[in-house]
N, C-alpha and C positions, 0 to 999 in steps of 0.2 A: 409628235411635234418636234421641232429641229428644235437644237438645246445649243446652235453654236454663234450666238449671239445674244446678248445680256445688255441691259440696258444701267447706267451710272450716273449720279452726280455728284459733284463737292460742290458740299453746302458750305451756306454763306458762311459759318466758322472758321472753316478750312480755306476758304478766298482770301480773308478778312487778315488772317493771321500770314496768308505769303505760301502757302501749304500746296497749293495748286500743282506746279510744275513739279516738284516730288512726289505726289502722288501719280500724278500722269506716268510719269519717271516708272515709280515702280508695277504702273500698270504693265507698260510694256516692258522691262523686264520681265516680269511673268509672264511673258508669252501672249499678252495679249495685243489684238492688233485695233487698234482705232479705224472704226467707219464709216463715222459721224461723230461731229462735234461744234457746238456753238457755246456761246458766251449769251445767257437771259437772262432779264431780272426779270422774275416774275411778276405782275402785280396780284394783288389780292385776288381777285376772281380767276385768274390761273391756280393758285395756289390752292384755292377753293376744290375747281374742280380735281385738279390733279389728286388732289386730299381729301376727296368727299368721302371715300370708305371711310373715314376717320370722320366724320361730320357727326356723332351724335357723340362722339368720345371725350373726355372735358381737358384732352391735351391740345383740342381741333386750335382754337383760335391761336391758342401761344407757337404753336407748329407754326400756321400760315404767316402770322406774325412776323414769326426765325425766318422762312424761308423767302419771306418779299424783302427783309432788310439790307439785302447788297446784292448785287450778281451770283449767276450760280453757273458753272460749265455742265453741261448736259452733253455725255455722250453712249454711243454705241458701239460695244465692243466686242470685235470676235475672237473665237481660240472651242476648240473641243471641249465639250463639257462646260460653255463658258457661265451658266447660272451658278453651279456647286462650286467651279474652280474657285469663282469670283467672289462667294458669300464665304469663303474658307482666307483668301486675301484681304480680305475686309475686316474679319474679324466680329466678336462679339457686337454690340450695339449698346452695352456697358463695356467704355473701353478699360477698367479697374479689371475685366473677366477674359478679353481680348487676350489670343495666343501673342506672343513677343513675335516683331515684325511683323503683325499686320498693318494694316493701314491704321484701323483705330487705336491699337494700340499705338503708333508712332504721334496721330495728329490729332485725336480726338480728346475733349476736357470731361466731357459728362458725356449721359446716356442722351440729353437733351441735345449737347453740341457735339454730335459723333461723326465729324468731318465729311460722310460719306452715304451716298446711298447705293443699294446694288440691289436689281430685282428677286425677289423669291422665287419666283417658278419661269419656266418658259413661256409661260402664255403673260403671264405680268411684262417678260420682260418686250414682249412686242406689244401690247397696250400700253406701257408707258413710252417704251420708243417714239409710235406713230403720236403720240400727246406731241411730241417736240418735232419729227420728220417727216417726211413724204417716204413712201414707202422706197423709191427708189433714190432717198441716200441711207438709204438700213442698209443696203445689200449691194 
């Protein structure tokens, strides 16, 4: 499966707080290239389905919650290796655990408000892509 595209968002924490454009920032510095990108606010049943793996888990509703309460940037980003490069930029998902200059380390408050999402494997990262694109702005 091709690994050179990865799928991101800053969440509503990191919008709310002005974090956005430094993140973007140091996306591409690290070599990665933007392919896609919009500006959503999710509603509740977006949030739903996007998070249903999470639907029987009792973080489900306070997640959906977080993630409908203000705009979120949703995009797709390329560079070599771009899942692993970009889960190691990101950082821990407790930013207190987070290596120094990650993303969560820099913007994130808690494991709950952790500025950032970035896909785990290469097949997530085009399933949650095509949630937000048409196949022909991924590529």
């Amino acid at each position: 499966m091709e690994t050179n595209i990865t799928f991101t968002m800053i969440k509503p924490d990191a919008m709310e707080k002005g974090h956005s454009g430094d993140i973007l920032s140091l996306i591409q510095k690290s070599g990665f290239s933007v392919s896609a990108l919009k500006l959503v606010h999710l509603t509740k049943p977006q949030a739903e389905t996007f998070y249903s793996i999470h639907k029987e888990k009792p973080f489900f509703e306070e997640l959906v919650m977080f993630m409908t309460r203000s705009p979120i940037i949703v995009a797709v980003i390329k560079k070599n290796n771009a899942v692993e490069d970009f889960r190691k930029l990101i950082g821990s998902t407790n930013p207190k655990e987070a290596r120094k200059g990650t993303v969560r380390k820099l913007f994130a408050s808690s494991m709950g408000e952790n500025a950032i999402h970035g896909s785990d494997s290469a097949e997530n990262a085009r399933i949650e892509s095509s949630y937000f694109f048409a196949g022909n702005e991924i590529f």
